[in-house]
N, C-alpha and C positions, 0 to 999 in steps of 0.2 A: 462238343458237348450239346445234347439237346434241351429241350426246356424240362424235363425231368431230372435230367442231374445236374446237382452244384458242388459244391467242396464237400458238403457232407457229405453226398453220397459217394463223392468220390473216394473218401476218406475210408467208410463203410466198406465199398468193395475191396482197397487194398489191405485192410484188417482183416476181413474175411480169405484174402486169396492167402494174406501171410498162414493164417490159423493152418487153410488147408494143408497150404504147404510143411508147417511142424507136421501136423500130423503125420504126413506120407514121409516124413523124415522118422521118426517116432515110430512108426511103423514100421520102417524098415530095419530099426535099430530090430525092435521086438524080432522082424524074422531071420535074423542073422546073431540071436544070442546064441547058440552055436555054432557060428563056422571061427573056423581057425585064424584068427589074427586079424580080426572083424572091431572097427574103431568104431564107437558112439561119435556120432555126428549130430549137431543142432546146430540154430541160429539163435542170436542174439534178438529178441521178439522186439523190444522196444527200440535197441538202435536201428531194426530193420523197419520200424514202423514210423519214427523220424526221418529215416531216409527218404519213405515212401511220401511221405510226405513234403520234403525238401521238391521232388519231383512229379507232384502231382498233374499230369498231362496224360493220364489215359494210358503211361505205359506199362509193360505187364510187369508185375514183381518179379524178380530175380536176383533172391537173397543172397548172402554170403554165407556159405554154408562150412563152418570150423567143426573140428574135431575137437572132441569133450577133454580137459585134462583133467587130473586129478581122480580118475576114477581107476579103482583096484583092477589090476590087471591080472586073469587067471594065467594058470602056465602057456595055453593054449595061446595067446598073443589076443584073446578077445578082451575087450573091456564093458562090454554090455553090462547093467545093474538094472535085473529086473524092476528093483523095487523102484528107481529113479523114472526109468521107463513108465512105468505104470502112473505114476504120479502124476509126471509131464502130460499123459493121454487124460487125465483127468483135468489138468490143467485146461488142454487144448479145448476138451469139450465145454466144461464150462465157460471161457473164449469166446465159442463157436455159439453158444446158444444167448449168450450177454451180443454177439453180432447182430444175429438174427433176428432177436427181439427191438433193439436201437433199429434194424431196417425196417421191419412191421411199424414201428412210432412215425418213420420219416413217409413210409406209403401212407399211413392214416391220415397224417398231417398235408396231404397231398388228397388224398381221398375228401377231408373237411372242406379245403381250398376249392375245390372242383364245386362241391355241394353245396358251400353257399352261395358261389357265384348262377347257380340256375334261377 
């Protein structure tokens, strides 16, 4: 850890790589609502973010990534649900930009530190 990061930030970047990570999950769900026998996959966001947490040393997220139950199965063996999909994307982004903005506060707050001490 250098003198720029501490727990928060640490905190920050593993909530940001989880986000990334739904998404490209999320994402794949969307490109695979038509193939034939195609399962909804996600993760559990907050038990993966107490995890990440339990473990906070710099190592890279590497979720657990379960298959979705409960979701209507067309004859085709897919269970994709656009409208859930779309949600979740909507979910992830506002996530991503609630991230984003908490790491801009933690650089400014870093930015002030720097700038009084001249």
């Amino acid at each position: 850890m250098n003198w720029l990061e501490d727990a928060g930030m640490e905190r920050l970047e593993h909530y940001l790589d989880l986000v990334a990570f739904r998404h490209e999950l999320i994402s794949s769900n969307l490109a695979n609502v038509d193939t034939p026998g195609y399962r909804t996959q996600d993760i559990d966001f907050e038990s993966e973010m107490q995890r990440a947490e339990l473990g906070l040393d710099g190592a890279p997220v590497s979720p657990y990534v379960h298959e979705v139950k409960g979701l209507i199965e067309r004859p085709d063996g897919n269970n994709v649900s656009l409208e859930r999909e779309t949600m979740a994307l909507a979910q992830v982004q506002l996530q991503y930009r609630t991230g984003v903005e908490l790491l801009r506060d933690e650089i400014h707050t870093i930015q002030a530190a720097i700038n009084e001490g001249k």
